[in-house]
Every structure is written in C-alpha cells, then in structure tokens.
C-alpha positions in Angstrom: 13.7 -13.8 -20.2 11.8 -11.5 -18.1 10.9 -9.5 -21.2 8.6 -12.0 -22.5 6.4 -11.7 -19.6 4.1 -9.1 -21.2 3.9 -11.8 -24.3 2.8 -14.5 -22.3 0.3 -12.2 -20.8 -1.5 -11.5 -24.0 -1.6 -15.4 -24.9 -3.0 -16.0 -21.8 -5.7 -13.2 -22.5 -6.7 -14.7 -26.3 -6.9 -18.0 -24.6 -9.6 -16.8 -22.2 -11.2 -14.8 -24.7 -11.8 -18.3 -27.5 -15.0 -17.9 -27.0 -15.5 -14.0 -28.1 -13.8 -14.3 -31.4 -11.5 -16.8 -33.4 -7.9 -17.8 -31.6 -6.4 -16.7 -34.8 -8.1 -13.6 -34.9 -6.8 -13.1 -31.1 -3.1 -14.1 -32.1 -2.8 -12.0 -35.0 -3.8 -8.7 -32.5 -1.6 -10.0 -29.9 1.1 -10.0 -32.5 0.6 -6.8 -33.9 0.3 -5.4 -30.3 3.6 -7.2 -29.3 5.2 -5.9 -31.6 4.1 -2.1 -31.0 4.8 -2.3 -27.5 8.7 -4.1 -28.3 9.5 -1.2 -30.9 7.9 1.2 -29.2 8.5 1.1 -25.1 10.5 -2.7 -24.7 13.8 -3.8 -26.1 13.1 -3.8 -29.6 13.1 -6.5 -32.2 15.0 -9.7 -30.5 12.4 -9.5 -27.6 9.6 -9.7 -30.0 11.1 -12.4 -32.5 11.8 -14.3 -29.0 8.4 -13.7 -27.5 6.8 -15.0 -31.1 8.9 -18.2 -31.4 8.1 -19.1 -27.8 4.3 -18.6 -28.6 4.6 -20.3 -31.7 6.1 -23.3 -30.4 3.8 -23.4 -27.6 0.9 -22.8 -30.1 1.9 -25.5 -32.0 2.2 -27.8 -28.9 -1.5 -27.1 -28.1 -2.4 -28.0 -31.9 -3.5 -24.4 -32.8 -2.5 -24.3 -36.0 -4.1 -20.8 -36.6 -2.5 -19.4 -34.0 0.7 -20.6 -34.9 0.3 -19.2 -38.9 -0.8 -15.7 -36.6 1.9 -15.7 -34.8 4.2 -15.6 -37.5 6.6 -12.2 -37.5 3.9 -10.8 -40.2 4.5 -7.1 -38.4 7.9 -7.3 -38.7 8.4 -8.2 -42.2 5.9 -5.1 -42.9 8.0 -2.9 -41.0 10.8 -4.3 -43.6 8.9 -3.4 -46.5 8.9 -7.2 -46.7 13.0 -7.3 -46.9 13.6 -11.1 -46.3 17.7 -10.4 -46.5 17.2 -7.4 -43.5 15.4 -9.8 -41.4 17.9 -13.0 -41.9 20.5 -11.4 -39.2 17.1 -11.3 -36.5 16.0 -14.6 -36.9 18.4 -16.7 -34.4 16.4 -14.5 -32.2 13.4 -16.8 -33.1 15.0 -19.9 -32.8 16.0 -18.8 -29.6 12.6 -18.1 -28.4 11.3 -21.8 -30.1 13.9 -23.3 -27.4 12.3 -21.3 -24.9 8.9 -22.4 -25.9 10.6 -26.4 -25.8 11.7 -26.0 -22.9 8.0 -24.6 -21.1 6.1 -27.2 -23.3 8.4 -30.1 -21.7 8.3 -28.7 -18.2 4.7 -29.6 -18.3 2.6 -26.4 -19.8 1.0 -28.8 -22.3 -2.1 -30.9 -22.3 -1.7 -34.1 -20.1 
C-alpha cells in the first residue's frame, strides 16, 4: 500500500494544523485533495476509497467524529452525480482500506 503514503501525509498535516482551523474543516480539504490527486496523477478510485477507509477508521480510533463524517467518499459520489448503484462495485475498496486502518490502529498508532 505504498499508494496511501501521500494520504497519510495530508492527515498528518490537518493534525498539525488543529489549531489553525477546525479538524473537520482540514479533513474535508484533504479529501477533496485526495481525491484530485488519485483521479488526476495516482491510480485512480480504489487508491482513494482505500486511503479514505484507512483514515476513517483511524479517525474514528482517535474519537474525531468530524473527521470521520469528512472523510466520507463525499467527492466521489459528486463525481457520480450521486449514483449510489455506480459506486456499489468500488466500495470493497473501502472496506479494504478500514482493514488497513485496523490493522495500524492495533499495531499501536492510537492513544495509549
């Protein structure tokens, strides 16, 4: 998952940045940037469904519930013109990504 690297980059940048503005606020830009650099320059939609779940369940983890609604695939549903049947074939993508996410939060990237 070398792809998410960029991902975890930007939540590490709205983490430093609490104190300028909202973490919400901060997620919902890292989303909408995530998702123009994914469609744009990365691999396209799985990366940035996985990116989101792993942020979301680390989000989650940290009891951010704002960032978690933010980091919701809001862009990507746009994009669909808010087609829930196109983006059913994507979502394992996500899920995949929330494993990911389990996985870093039990390896000891939460709170102690």
């Amino acid at each position: 998952m070398p792809d998410l690297l960029p991902f975890f980059l930007l939540l590490f940048l709205a983490f430093r940045l609490r104190g300028w503005a909202p973490l919400w606020a901060l997620g919902v830009w890292a989303n909408l940037l995530w998702f123009l650099f994914q469609t744009e320059v990365g691999s396209g939609w799985l990366a940035y469904l996985r990116g989101l779940g792993a942020g979301l369940f680390l989000a989650a983890g940290y009891g951010e519930a704002g960032l978690a609604w933010a980091l919701l695939p809001w862009p990507l549903l746009l994009y669909l013109h808010l087609d829930l049947r196109a983006l059913l074939p994507y979502l394992p993508a996500l899920g995949e990504g929330m494993f990911f996410g389990l996985l870093l939060y039990l390896l000891g990237l939460r709170k102690r």
